[in-house]
LOLONU-859575 format. One line per field, with one value per residue: residue in one letter; residue number from 1; x, y, z of N, C-alpha, C, O in turn. Coordinates in nm, 4 decimals. Example, Ala and Ser with C-alpha at 12.3 -4.5 7.8 and 13.67 -1.06 7.14 Angstrom:
BEGIN
res [A, S]
n [1, 2]
n_east [1.3190, 1.2850]
n_north [-0.5690, -0.2250]
n_up [0.7800, 0.7080]
ca_east [1.2300, 1.3670]
ca_north [-0.4500, -0.1060]
ca_up [0.7800, 0.7140]
c_east [1.3200, 1.2900]
c_north [-0.3300, 0.0030]
c_up [0.7800, 0.7870]
o_east [1.4236, 1.3409]
o_north [-0.3319, 0.1138]
o_up [0.8465, 0.8039]
END
This chain:
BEGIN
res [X, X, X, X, X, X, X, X, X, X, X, X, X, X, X, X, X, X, X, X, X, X, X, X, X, X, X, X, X, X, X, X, X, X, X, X, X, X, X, X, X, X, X, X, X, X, X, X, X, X, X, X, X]
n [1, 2, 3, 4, 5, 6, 7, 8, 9, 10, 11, 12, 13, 14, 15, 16, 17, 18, 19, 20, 21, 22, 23, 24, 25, 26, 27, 28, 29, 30, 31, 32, 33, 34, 35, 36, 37, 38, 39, 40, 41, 42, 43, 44, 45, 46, 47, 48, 49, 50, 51, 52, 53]
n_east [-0.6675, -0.3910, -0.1042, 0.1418, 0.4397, 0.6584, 0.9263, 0.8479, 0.6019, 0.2452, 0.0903, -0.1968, -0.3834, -0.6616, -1.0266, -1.2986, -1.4338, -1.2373, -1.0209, -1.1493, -1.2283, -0.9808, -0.8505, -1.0230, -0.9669, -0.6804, -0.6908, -0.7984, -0.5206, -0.3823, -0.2866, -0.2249, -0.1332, 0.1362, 0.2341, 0.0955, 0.2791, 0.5097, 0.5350, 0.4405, 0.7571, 0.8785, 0.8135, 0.9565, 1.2392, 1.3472, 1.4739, 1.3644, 1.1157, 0.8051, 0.5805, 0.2634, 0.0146]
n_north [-1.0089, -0.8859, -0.7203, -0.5843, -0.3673, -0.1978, -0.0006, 0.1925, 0.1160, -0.0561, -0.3463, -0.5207, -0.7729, -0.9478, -1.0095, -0.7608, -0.5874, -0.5857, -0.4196, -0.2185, -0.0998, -0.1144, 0.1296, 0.2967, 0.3860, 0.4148, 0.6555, 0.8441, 0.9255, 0.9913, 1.1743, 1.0807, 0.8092, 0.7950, 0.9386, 0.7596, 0.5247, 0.6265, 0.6610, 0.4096, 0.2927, 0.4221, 0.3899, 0.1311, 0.0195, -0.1332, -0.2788, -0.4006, -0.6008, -0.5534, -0.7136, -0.6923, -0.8089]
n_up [0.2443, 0.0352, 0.0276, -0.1883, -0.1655, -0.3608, -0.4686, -0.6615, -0.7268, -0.6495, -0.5133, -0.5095, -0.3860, -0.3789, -0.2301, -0.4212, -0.2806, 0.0237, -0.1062, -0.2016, 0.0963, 0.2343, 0.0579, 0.1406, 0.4012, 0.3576, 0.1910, 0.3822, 0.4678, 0.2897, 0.0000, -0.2443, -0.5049, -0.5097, -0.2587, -0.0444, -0.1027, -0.0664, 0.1868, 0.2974, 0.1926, 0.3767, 0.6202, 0.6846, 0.6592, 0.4096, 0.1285, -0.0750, -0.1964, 0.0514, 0.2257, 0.3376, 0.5567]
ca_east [-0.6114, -0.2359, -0.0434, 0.3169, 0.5416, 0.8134, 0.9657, 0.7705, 0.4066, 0.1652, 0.0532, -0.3082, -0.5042, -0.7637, -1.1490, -1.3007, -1.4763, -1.1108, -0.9751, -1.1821, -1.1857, -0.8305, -0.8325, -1.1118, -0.9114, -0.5722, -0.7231, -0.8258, -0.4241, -0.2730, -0.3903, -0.2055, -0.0831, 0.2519, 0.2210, 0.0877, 0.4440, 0.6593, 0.4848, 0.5158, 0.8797, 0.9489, 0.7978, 1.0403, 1.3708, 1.4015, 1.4970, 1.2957, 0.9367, 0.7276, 0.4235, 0.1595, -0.1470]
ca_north [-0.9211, -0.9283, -0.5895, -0.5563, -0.2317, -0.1809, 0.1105, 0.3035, 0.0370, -0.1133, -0.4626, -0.5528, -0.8751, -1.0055, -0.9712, -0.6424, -0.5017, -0.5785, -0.3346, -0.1099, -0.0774, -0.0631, 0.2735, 0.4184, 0.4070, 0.5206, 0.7735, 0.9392, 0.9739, 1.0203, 1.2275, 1.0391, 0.6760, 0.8061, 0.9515, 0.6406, 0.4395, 0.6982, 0.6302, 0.2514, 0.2561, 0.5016, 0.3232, -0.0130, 0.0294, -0.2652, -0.2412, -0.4862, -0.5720, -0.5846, -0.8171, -0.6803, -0.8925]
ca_up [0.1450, 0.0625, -0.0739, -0.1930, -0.1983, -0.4464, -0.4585, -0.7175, -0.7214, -0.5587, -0.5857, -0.4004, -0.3980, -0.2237, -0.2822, -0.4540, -0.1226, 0.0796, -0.1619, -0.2046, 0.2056, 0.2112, -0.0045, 0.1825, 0.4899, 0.3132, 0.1492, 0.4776, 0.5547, 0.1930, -0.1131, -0.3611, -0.4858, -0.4565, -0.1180, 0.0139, -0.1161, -0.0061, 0.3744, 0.3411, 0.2090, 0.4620, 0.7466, 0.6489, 0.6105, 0.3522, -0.0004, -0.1536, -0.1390, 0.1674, 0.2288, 0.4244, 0.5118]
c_east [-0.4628, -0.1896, 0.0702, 0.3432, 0.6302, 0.8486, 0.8478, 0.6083, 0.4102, 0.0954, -0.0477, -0.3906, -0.5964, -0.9312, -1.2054, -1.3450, -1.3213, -1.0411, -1.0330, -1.2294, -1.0518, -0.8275, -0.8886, -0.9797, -0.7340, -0.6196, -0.7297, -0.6676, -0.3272, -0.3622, -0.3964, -0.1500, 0.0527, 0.2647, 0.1752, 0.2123, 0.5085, 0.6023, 0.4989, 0.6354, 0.9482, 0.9427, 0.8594, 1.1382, 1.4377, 1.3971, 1.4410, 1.1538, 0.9104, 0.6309, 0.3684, 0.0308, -0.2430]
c_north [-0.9044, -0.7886, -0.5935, -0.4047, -0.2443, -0.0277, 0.2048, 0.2042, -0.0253, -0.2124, -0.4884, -0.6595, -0.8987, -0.9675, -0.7960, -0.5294, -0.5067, -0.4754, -0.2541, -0.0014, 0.0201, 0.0765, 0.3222, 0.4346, 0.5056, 0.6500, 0.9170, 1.0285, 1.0147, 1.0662, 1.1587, 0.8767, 0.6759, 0.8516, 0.8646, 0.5859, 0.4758, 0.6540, 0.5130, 0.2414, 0.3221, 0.4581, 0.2027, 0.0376, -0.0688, -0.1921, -0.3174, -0.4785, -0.5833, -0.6102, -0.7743, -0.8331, -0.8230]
c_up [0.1732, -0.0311, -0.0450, -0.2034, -0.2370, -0.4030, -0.5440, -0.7500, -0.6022, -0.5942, -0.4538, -0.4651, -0.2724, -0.3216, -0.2797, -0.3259, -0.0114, 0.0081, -0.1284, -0.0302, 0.2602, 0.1134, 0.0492, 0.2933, 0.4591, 0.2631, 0.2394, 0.5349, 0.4239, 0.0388, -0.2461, -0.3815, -0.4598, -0.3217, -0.0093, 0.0032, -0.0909, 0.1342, 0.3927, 0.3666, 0.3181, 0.6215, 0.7994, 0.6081, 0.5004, 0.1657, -0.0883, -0.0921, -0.0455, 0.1369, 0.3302, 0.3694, 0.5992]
o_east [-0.4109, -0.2372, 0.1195, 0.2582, 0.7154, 0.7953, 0.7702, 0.5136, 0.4890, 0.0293, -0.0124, -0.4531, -0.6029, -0.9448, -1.1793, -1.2947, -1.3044, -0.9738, -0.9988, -1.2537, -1.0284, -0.7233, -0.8503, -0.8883, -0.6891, -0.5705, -0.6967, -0.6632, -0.2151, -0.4608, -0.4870, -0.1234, 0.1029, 0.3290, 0.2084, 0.2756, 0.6094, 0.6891, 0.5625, 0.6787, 1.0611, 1.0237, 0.8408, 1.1295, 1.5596, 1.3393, 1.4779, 1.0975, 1.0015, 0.5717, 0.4178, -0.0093, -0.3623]
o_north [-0.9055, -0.7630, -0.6024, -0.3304, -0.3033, 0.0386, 0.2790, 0.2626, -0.0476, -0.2006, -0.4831, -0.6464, -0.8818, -0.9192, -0.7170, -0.4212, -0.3951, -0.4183, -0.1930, 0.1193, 0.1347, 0.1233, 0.4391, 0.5064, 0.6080, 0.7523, 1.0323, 1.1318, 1.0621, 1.0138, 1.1555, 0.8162, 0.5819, 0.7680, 0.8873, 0.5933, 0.4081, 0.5829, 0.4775, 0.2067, 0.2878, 0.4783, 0.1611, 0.1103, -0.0855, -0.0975, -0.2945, -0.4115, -0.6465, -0.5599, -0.8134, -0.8985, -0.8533]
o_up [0.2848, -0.1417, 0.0675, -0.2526, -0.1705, -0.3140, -0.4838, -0.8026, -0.5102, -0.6974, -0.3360, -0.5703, -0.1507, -0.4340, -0.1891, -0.2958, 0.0376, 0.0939, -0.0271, -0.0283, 0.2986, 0.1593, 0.0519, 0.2526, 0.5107, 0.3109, 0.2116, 0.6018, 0.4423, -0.0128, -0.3294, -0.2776, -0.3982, -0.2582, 0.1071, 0.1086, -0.0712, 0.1849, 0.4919, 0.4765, 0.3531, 0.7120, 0.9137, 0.5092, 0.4968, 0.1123, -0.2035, -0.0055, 0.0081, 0.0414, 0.4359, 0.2732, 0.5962]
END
């Protein structure tokens, strides 16, 4: 599973159970979809996208 961060979205592929993983686990540390992206961009100092895998 592969997820981008822009500034204001969120771009996630991969198969539907890899997702839906991936949210359980965020969920536990962020209430909202914006409060998740503010914690990425904030954890990267970069101004363009970032590629997690």
């Amino acid at each position: 599973m592969e997820y981008i961060v822009l500034k204001n979205k969120l771009y996630i592929t991969g198969k539907a159970r890899e997702v839906q993983n991936f949210f359980k686990e965020k969920i536990k540390l962020h209430k909202t979809l914006k409060d998740l992206i503010i914690s990425e961009t904030q954890c990267f100092n970069y101004t363009d996208a970032l590629i997690k895998q």
